[in-house]
N, C-alpha and C positions, 0 to 999 in steps of 0.2 A: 504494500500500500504506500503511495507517495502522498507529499505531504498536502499536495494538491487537493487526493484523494481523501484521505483524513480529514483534513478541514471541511469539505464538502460533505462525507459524513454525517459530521459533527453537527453543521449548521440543519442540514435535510433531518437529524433525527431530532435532535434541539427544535426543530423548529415544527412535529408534529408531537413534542412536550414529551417523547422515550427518555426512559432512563437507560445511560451507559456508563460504562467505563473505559478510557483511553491507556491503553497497553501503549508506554515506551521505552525500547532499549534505550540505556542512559550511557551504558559504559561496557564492553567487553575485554574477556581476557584470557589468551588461549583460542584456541580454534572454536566457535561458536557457529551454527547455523545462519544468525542474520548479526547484518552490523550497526552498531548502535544509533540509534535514528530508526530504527526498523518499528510499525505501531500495529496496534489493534486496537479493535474496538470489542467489545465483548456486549450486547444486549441486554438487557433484564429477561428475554425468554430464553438466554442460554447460547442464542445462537452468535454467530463471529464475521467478523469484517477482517481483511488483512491479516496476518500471520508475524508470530515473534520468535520464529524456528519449526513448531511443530513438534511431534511426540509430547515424550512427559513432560519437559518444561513447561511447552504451551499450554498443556493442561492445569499445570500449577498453578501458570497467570492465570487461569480462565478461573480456577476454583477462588484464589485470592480475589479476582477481580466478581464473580459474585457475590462472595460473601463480604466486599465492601459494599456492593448495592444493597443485598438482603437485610445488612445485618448491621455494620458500622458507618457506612457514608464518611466516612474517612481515605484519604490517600494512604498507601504503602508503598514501599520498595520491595521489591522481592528478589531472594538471590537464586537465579536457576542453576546449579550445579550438574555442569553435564560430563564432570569427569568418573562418574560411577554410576551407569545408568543401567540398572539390574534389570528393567523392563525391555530391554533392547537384546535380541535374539540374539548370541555371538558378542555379545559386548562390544557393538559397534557404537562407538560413542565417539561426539565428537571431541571431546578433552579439555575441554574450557569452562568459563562460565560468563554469566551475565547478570546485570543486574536490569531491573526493568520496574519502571515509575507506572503504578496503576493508578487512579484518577477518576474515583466517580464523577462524570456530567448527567445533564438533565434539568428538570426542575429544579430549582433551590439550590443548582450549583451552577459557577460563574466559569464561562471558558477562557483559560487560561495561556500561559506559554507554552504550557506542553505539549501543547497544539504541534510546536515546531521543537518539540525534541529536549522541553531546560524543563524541571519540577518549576513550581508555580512557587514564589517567595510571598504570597500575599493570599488573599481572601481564603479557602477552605482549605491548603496547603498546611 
C-alpha cells in the first residue's frame, strides 16, 4: 500500500464514520519482509487493506490492532520478531525484526502523521 493509497483509505473510510486502525513499519532490523514505511489498515470487521509482511507477524499487528479498536482505543508499538518463527514449515524465516506503530482512526480519533510513516507527538498519541 503507498502512501497515496493509505491516505485515500483513510479519508474514504473516515469519511463513511468506520473505525480503523493504521499499521506502520517504523523501523526495521535484519532481513524483514517489508520496509519501514510499509502500512495497513486493519477494519473493525476484521478484514485488511495493505500488508506489513504477512504470516505470523501480520497477524500479530492485526490481533494488536483489534484489540486497540475493541478494547483500549489507544496506540501501540508492537515488536514482530521474525527470527524464531515456529509457525513457519522448515523454519523458513526471514531473520529480523520490526517494529510497527498501530493507531486506532475513526470516530473520536484525529488523523495524524502516521499517515506518512512518524507516531503522532500530539492528540490521542
Amino acid at each position: 500500500m503507498t502512501d497515496r493509497e493509505a491516505l485515500e483509505a483513510i479519508l474514504e473510510l473516515g469519511g463513511k464514520g468506520m473505525s480503523f486502525c493504521l499499521a506502520t513499519v517504523i523501523r526495521t532490523q535484519g532481513s524483514t519482509p517489508r520496509e519501514a514505511g510499509a502500512k495497513m489498515l486493519v477494519l473493525a470487521d476484521g478484514s485488511i487493506r495493505g500488508s506489513v509482511g504477512g504470516g505470523c507477524g501480520e497477524a500479530k499487528v492485526k490481533t494488536v490492532a483489534m484489540r486497540c479498536l475493541v478494547e483500549t482505543g489507544q496506540p501501540q508499538l508492537v515488536t514482530v520478531d521474525l527470527t524464531d518463527d515456529q509457525a513457519v514449515p522448515g523454519g523458513a524465516v526471514c531473520g529480523g525484526r520490526m517494529l510497527v506503530f498501530v493507531e486506532p482512526m475513526g470516530p473520536g480519533q484525529a488523523i495524524t502523521s502516521s499517515a506518512h510513516g512518524e507516531p503522532s507527538s500530539g492528540g490521542n498519541a
